[in-house]
C-alpha positions in Angstrom: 121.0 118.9 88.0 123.7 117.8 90.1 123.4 114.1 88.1 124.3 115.8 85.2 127.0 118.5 85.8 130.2 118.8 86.5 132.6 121.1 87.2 135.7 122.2 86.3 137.6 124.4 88.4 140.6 127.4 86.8 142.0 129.8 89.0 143.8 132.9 88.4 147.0 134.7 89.8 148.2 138.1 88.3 151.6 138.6 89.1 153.0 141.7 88.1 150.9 141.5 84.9 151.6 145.1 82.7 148.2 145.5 81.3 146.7 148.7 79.6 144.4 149.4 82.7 143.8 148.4 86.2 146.5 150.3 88.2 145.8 153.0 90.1 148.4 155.1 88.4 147.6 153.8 84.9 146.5 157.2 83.7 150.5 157.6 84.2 151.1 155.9 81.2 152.3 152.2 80.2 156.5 153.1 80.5 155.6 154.5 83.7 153.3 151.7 84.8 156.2 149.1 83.7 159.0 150.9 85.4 156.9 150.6 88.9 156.1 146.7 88.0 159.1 146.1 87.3 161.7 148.1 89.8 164.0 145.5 91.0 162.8 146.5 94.8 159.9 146.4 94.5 159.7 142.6 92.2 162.3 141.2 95.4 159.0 142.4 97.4 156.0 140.9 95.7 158.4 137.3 95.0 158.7 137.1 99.0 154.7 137.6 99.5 154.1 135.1 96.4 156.6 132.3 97.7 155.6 132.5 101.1 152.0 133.2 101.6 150.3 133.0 97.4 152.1 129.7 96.4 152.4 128.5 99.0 148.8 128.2 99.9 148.2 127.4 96.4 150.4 124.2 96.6 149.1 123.4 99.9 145.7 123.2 99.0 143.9 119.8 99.6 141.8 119.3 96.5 144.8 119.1 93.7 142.2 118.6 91.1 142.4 122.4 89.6 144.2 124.4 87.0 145.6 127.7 87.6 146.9 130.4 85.2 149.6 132.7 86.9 149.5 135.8 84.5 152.8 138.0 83.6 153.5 140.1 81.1 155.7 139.2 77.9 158.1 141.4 78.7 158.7 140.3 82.5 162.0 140.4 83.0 164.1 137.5 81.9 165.7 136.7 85.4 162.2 137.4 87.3 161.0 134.9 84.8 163.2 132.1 85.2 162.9 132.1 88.8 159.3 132.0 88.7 159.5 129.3 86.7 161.6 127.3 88.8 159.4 128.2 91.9 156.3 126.7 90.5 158.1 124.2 88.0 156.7 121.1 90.4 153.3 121.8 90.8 151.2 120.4 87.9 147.9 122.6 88.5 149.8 125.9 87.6 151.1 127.0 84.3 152.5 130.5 83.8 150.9 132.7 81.3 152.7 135.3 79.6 150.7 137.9 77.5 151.5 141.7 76.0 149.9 144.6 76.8 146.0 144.3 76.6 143.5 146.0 78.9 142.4 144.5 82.2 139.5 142.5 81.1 140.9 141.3 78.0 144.1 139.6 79.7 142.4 137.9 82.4 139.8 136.1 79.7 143.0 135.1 77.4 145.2 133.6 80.7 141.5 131.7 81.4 141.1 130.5 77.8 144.9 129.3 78.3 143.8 126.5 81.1 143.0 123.4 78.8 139.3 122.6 78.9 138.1 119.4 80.6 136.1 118.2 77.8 133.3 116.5 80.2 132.9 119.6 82.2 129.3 121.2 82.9 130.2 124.4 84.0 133.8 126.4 85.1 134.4 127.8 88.5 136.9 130.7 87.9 138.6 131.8 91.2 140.8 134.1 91.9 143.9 135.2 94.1 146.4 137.7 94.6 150.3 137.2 94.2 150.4 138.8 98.1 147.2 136.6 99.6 146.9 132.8 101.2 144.2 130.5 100.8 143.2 128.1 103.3 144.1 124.8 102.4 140.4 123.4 102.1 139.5 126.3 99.7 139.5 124.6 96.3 137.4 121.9 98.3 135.0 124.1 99.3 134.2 125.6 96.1 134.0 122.2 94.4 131.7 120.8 97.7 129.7 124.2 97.2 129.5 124.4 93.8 128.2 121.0 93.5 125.1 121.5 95.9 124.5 124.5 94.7 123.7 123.3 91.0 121.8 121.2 92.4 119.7 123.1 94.7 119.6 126.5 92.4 116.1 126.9 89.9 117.8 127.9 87.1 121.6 128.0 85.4 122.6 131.2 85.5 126.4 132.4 87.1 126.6 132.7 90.6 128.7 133.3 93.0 130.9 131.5 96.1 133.3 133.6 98.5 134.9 133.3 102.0 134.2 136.5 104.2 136.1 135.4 107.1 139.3 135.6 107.9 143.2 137.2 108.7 144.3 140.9 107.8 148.3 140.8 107.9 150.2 143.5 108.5 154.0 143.4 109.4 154.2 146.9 110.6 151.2 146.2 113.2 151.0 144.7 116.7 150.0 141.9 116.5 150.4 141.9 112.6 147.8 139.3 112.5 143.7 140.2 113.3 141.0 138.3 112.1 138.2 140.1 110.2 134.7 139.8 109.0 134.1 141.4 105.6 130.6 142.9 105.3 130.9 142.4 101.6 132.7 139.7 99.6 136.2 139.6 99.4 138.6 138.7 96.3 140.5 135.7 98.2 139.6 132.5 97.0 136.3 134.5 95.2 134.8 132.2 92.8 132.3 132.5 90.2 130.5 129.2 88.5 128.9 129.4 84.7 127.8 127.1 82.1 130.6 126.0 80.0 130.6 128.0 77.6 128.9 131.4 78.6 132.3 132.8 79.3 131.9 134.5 82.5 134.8 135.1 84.7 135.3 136.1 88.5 136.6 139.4 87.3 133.7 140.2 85.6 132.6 142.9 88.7 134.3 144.5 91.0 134.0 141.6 93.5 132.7 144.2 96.5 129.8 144.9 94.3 128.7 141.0 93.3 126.1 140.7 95.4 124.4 143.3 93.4 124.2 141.2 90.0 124.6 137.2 91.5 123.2 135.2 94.2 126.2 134.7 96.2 126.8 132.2 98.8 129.5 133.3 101.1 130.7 131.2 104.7 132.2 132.3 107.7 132.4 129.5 109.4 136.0 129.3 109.3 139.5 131.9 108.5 139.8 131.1 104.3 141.7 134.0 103.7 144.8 136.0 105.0 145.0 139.7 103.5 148.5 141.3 103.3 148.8 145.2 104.1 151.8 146.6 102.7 153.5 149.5 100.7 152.7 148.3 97.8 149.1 147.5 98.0 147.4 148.9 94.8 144.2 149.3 96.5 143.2 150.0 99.8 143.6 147.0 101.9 140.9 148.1 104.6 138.3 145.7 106.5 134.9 146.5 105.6 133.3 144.3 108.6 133.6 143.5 111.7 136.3 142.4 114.2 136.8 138.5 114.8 137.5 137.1 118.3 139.7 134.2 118.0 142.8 135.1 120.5 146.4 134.9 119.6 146.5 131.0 120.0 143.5 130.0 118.7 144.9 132.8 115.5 148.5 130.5 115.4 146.4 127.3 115.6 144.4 128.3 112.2 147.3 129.6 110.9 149.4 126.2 111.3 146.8 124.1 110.1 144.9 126.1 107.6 147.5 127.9 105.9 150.9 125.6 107.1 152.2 129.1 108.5 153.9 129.9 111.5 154.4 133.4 112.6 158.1 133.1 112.4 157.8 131.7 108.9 156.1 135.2 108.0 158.8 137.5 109.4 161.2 139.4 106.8 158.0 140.1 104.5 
């Protein structure tokens, strides 16, 4: 199979994205739901996680040959817009995607659908990040490099799954803010699901913690490919669901400089 496929990779970045479901206090209500998306506070807050840790990774990242959908709402606010433009204005593989209202499920599908097809692919790998998460820089290489082996190795085409289960928790208001973490079960960051062109199946499909249930999943911990943020405005609970690593302080500062291009100090203010 590997011959004969190929595949095309889309990622997907909700940033603030006001959709019908999917908050925890959505039952509160869409004005209510936009007012806490959009308080002025609270945006200055998820623009500092996005530029210094989301896009940044996302721009870092070593295999350039990827698309990726960041999704807002159509009623974002005009300043908050323009500056996100301008942020990601000079990278090619991300295009901003603006969409009303529409439940969780929907949204995600249309900001997917909005990539432009490549017309000789095989199969799509949808990944996903957060607008407050990194990606190490060999991520979108590793999914390709998995991806195809795995099509080539797997007895029959149906979705499966590729995630990273290794890596940093962040937390500013800890000491040290950084820890290294395995999950038991796979995490969102960098999660990537690959299906036939054409079957329509997205990462978001599942809850990602319960994929293993419905997909053969591949997941590595060979390496950090993930750095988790822990702050007031996590919408979930941003808890480790596996073990402790053991890398030290340096050896933590050495994957962060050349995995991520971070620096501690680079980190401070968020």
């Amino acid at each position: 199979m590997a011959d004969e496929s190929k595949v095309q990779i889309k990622g997907l970045i909700r940033f603030s994205y006001l959709s019908e479901n999917g908050f925890a206090n959505s039952r509160q209500g869409i004005e209510k739901t936009r007012a806490m998306l959009y308080d002025p506070d609270r945006l200055e807050r998820r623009f500092a996680w996005f530029e210094k840790l989301a896009f940044h990774t996302l721009a870092l990242q070593d295999d350039t040959d990827f698309s990726a959908a960041i999704l807002i709402g159509d009623s974002f606010p005009d300043a908050a817009r323009t500056r996100l433009e301008k942020l990601v204005a000079g990278f090619a593989p991300a295009q901003i995607v603006a969409l009303p209202p529409m439940t969780h499920v929907q949204a995600v599908k249309q900001a997917y659908f909005a990539l432009p097809d490549d017309p000789d692919a095989t199969h799509i790998a949808t990944f996903r990040q957060d607008d407050d998460d990194g990606m190490h820089r060999t991520t979108t290489a590793r999914i390709r490099k998995m991806a195809d082996a795995l099509l080539a190795a797997r007895s029959d085409d149906t979705p499966f799954v590729i995630g990273f289960n290794r890596g940093f928790y962040l937390n500013t208001n800890a000491e040290p803010m950084l820890s290294e973490r395995f999950e038991r079960t796979p995490l969102g960051i960098g999660l990537t699901l690959v299906a036939r062109k054409g079957d329509h199946a997205t990462v978001f499909r599942r809850n990602h913690r319960q994929f293993t249930q419905f997909y053969d999943c591949y997941t590595e911990v060979g390496t950090p490919m993930f750095i988790r943020s822990v702050h007031q405005d996590n919408d979930s609970a941003a808890e480790p669901s596996g073990r402790e690593g053991s890398l030290r302080p340096r050896g933590i500062q050495r994957v962060l400089r050349n995995g991520f291009g971070l620096t501690p100090e680079m980190l401070e203010g968020l």
